[in-house]
N, C-alpha and C positions, 0 to 999 in steps of 0.2 A: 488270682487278683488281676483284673486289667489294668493296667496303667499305660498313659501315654507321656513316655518321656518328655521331661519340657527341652528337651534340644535335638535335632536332626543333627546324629555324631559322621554322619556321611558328606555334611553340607560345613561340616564347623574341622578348622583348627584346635584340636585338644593335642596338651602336650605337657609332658612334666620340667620342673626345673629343681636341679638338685643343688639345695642350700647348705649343708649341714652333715657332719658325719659325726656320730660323740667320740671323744678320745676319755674314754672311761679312766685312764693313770692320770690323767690331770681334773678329772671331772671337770671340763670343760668341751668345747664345740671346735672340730675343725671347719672353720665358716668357709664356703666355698662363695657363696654371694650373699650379701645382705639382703638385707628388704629394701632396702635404699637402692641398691644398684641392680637389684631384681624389676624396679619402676622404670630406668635406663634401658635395659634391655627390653623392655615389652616395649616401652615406645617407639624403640629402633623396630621392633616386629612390627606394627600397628604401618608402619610408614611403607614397610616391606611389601606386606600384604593389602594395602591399599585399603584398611582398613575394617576388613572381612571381620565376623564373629571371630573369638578365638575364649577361650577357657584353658586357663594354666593353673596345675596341681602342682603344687609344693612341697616337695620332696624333702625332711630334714627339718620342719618348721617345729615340731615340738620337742619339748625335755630337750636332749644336748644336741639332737641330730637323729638320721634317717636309723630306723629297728629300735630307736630306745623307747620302753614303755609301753608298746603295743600290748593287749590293745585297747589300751587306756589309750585316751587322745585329746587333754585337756588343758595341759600346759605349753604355752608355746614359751619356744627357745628364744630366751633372752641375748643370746651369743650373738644375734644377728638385728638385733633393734636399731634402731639408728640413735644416736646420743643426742638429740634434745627428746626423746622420749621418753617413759620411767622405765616400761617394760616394753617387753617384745610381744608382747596381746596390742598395745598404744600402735606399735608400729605395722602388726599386721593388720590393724582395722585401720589403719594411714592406706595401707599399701590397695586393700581391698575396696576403697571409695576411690585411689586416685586413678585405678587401672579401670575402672568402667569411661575414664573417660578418651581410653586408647581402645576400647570394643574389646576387651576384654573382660570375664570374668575372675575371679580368682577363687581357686578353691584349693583342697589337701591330697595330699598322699596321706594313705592311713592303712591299718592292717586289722584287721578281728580275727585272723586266723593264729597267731603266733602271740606267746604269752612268756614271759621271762620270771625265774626264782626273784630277780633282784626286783620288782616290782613291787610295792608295798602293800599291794595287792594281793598278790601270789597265795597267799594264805587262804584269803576267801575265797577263791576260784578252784585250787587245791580241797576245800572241803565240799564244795558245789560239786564236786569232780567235772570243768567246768574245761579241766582240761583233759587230753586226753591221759587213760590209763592203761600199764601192763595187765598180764594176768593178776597180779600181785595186787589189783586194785592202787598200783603206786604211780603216782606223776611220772610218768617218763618224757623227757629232751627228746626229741626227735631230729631238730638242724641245729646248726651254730649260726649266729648271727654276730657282727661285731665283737667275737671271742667270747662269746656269752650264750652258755644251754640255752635253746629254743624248745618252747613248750607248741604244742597245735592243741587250737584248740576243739573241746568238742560242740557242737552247738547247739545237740538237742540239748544236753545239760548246762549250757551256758544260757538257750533260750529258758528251760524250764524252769530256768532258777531264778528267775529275772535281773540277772545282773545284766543282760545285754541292754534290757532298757533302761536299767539305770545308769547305765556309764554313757550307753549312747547318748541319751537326753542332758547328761553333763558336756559331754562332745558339741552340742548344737549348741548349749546356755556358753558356750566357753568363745566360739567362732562365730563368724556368720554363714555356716554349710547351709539352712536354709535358703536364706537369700540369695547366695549361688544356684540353688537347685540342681547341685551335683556333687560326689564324692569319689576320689577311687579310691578303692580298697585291693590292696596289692596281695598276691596269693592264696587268692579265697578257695584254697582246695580242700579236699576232704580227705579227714584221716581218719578211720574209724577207731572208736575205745573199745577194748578189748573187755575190762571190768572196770566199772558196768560198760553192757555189752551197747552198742550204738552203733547198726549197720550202715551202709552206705544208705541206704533208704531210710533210714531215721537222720541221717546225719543232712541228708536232704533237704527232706522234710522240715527240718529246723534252718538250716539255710536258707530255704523259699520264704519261712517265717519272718526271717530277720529283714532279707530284701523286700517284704511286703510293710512292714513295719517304716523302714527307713522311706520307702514310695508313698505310705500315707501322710509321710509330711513332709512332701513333694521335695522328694532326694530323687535324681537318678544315680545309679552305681553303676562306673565301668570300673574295668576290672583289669588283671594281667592276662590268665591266659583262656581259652576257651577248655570248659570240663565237660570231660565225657568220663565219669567214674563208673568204676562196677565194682563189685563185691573183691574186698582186697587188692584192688587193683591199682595197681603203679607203673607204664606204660616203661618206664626207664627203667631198667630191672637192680639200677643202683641206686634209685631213689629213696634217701633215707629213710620215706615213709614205709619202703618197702624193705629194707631192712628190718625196720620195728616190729611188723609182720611177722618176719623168716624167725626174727629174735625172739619171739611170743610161740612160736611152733605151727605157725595158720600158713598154710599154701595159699598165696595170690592167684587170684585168677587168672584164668587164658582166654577169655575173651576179647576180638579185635578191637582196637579202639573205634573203629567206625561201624562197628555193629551197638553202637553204646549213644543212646542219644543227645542231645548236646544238652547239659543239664543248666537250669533257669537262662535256659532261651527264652526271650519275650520281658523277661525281668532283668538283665544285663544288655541293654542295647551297646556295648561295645568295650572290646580287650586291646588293651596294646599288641599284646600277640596273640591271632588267631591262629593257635595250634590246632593241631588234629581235626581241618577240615578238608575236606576232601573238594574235588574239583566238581563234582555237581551239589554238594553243597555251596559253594560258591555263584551256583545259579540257582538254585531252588530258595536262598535265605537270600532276603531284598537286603544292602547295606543300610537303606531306614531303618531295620528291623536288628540289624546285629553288624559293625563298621567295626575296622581297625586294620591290624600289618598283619598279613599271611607271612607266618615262617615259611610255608612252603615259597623258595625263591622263583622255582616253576612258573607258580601261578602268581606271584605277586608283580611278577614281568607283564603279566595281561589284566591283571586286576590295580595295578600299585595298590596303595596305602596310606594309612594318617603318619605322616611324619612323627617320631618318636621326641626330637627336638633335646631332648633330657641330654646326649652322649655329647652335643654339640660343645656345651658348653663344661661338661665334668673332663670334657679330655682334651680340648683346646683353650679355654677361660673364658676369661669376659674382654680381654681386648677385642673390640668391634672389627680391626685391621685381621682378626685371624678369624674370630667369627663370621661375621656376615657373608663372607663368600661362599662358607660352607653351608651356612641357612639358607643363601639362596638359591643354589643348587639344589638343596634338598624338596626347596618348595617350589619351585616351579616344574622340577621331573619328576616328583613321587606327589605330591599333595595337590598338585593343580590338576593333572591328569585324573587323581583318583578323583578327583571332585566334579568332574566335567565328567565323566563315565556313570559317575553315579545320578546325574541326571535322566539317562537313560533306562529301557528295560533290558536286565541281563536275558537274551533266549537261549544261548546253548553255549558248547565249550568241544572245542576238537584236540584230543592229544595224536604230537606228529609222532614218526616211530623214533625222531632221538630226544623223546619226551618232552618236549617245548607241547605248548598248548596254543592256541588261537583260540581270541573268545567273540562271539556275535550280540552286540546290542540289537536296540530297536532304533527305527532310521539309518538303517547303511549304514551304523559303526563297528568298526573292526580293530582288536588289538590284537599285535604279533607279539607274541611273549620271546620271540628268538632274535628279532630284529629288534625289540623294545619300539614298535613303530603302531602308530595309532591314524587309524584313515575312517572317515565320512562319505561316502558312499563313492569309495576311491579316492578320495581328497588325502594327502596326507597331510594331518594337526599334529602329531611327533613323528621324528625321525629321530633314534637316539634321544640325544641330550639335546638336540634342536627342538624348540616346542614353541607353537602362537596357538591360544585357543582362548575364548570369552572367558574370564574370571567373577562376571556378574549375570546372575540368570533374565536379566533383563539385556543382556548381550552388547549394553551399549561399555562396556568396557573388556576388552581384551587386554593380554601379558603376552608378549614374545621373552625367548631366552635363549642363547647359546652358549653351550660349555666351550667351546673350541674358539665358536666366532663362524659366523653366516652372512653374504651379503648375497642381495637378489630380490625375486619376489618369495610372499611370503601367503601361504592361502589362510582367506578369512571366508568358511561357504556358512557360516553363520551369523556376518553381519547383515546388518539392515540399512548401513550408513554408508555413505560414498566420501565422507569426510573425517579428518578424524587429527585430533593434535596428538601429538606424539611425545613422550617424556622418558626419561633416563630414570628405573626405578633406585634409588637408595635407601639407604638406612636413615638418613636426613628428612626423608623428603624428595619428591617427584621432582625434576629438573628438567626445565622443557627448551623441550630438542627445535621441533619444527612443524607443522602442519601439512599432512599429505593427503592425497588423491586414493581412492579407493576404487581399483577398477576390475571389470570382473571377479570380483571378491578377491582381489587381490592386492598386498599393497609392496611396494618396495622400498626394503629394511637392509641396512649397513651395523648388523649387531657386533660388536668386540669382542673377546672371549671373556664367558662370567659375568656378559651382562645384560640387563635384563630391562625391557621397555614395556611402557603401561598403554596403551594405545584406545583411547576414549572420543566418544562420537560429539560431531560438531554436526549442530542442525542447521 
């Protein structure tokens, strides 16, 4: 099936926020952020980033919190509603009309891969064999989630039986994920059923199904990791799935992971972690076409990345005074560079011999993945955690930033402006500084340590 994404995941902030964890002995939500203070935080982003697209998945929004129910996805978590609402469905369609008007979209975390006994469900997907089976033809657990057997599911028989389009199409009447026109769906990997039997190429096959389904009514699906599956294959030789395998009597294969090709490439335009790609993959695949964070730290040094955003706040909170420095660190040296790189064409990639890489765009752009330094046909736009580069493709707005603190000139071989007023980026709102002089594309900046200026052209 063709489809063209309706969002360039190369050119957009996408990022998760984790609301919600279930505390199954209380059958109740451990609420990490409301939906009320989840609109707080996106405004402070919206201010941050000067307004750019963005699309934030919701991590924890249904039943009690994040793994309960998958992959049913139709109740949202009342634990996190705001009280003049009745329910927590009132406050996430509060949340999802008031965040379009901070340029964001709002959509979900969600799973179809992972199915639980305690689902009320269980039974009908258990006779579908719907999830995966032992020899035994029996439901076998595969991981533990939240202290609770995790089932994988299988998908040819979960496609064939039609419960994916029936629950899916409850999923959509339940949210507004059309109206987003996006979804992630977290661990969409493949396990194969043993009885009945459901190879990694049936289990495919049925996977391509389901993402061609969710794209005809104009979903895109990113995803966690990038899959390259073969025949019993589980790259981590402790990965439960592979366990279940060894437990069943089937030898996993030995095939390399990069002899295996990237599977629904073309139909997943983007992973939170792009695992098991290799470095001329990274030149051969455009980030229009497949975007997100190289685990490899190698290459992510000469490629950066979409900012994960989701750890910011699950392991610092929601105080602004401890957040926001560390959001904007993250966005100005990993999400701004990745975004300004991805303007370009990638042509090639050199690895040195203590394994750092150099990578070549088009136009005399050059990134050192050992220096973390980013130059324009010798111009340097990052130095470390120093970085000024255009934030808008129409160039008439640039972002300077310094982790440490930088005073001096500052190179701009991308403007087009000799003028330009100058402002203090916060969480608040721009605060403007002074109006300066642009001279041979250069301007001189007095930055502080951790902070970051928005630098916009005066005709």
């Amino acid at each position: 099936m063709s489809y063209k994404p309706n969002y360039d995941y190369s050119k957009t902030l996408w990022m998760k926020m984790f609301l919600a964890n279930p505390d199954f002995t209380k059958n109740t939500s451990d609420v990490k952020i409301t939906f009320e203070q989840a609109l707080e935080i996106i405004k402070k982003i919206d201010n941050i980033t000067q307004g750019l697209q963005k699309i934030v998945y919701l991590v924890g929004w249904q039943r009690l919190g994040h793994d309960d129910g998958y992959p049913i996805m139709e109740v949202v978590n009342d634990h996190i509603k705001r009280d003049c609402d009745a329910t927590g469905r009132d406050s996430l369609l509060w949340l999802f009309e008031e965040a379009k008007k901070y340029n964001t979209v709002i959509s979900y975390h969600g799973n179809i891969a992972d199915c639980y006994s305690e689902n009320e469900t269980f039974p009908e997907f258990a006779e579908a064999k719907a999830v995966v089976c032992d020899k035994d033809s029996k439901p076998t657990p595969i991981e533990i989630f939240n202290g609770r057997d995790g089932y994988k599911i299988s998908y040819k028989h979960y496609y064939d039986s039609g419960l994916f389009k029936k629950y899916w199409d409850r999923f959509c009447e339940a949210v507004p994920v059309r109206e987003a026109g996006t979804v992630h769906l977290d661990n969409l990997c493949i396990a194969e059923s043993i009885n009945p039997r459901a190879t990694v190429e049936e289990q495919d096959e049925a996977r391509n199904k389901i993402l061609d389904y969710i794209a005809s009514l104009g979903i895109d699906v990113t995803t966690e990791y990038t899959y390259r599956e073969d025949e019993l294959r589980s790259e981590d030789h402790y990965h439960p799935i592979r366990r279940f395998y060894e437990a069943n009597g089937l030898t996993p294969g030995k095939t390399k992971w990069s002899d295996m090709p990237i599977r629904a490439l073309g139909r997943i335009p983007g992973a939170w972690w792009m695992s098991n790609m290799t470095a001329q993959d990274c030149i051969d695949i455009s980030p229009a076409v497949y975007s997100g964070r190289l685990t490899d730290g190698s290459l992510r040094n000469v490629f950066y990345g979409a900012m994960h955003g989701e750890e910011i706040w699950l392991q610092k909170g929601i105080d602004p005074k401890v957040w926001v420095p560390i959001f904007i660190n993250q966005y100005f040296t990993e999400q701004v560079p990745y975004q300004y790189l991805n303007r370009y064409e990638r042509k090639s990639i050199e690895q040195l011999e203590d394994g750092s890489y150099i990578g070549y765009w088009s136009d005399g752009i050059v990134s050192y993945g050992k220096d973390l330094k980013i130059e324009k046909n010798g111009i340097v736009l990052k130095d470390k955690n120093d970085v000024i580069l255009p934030l808008t493709d129409d160039n008439k707005t640039f972002v300077a930033y310094s982790e440490q603190g930088r005073a001096g000139e500052w190179n701009m071989p991308d403007a087009e402006f000799t003028k330009a007023a100058i402002y203090e980026i916060t969480e608040n709102g721009n605060i403007f500084i002074e109006n300066k002089e642009i001279t041979d594309k250069k301007i001189c900046l007095d930055i502080k340590p951790g902070q970051a200026f928005a630098i916009k052209a005066i005709k």
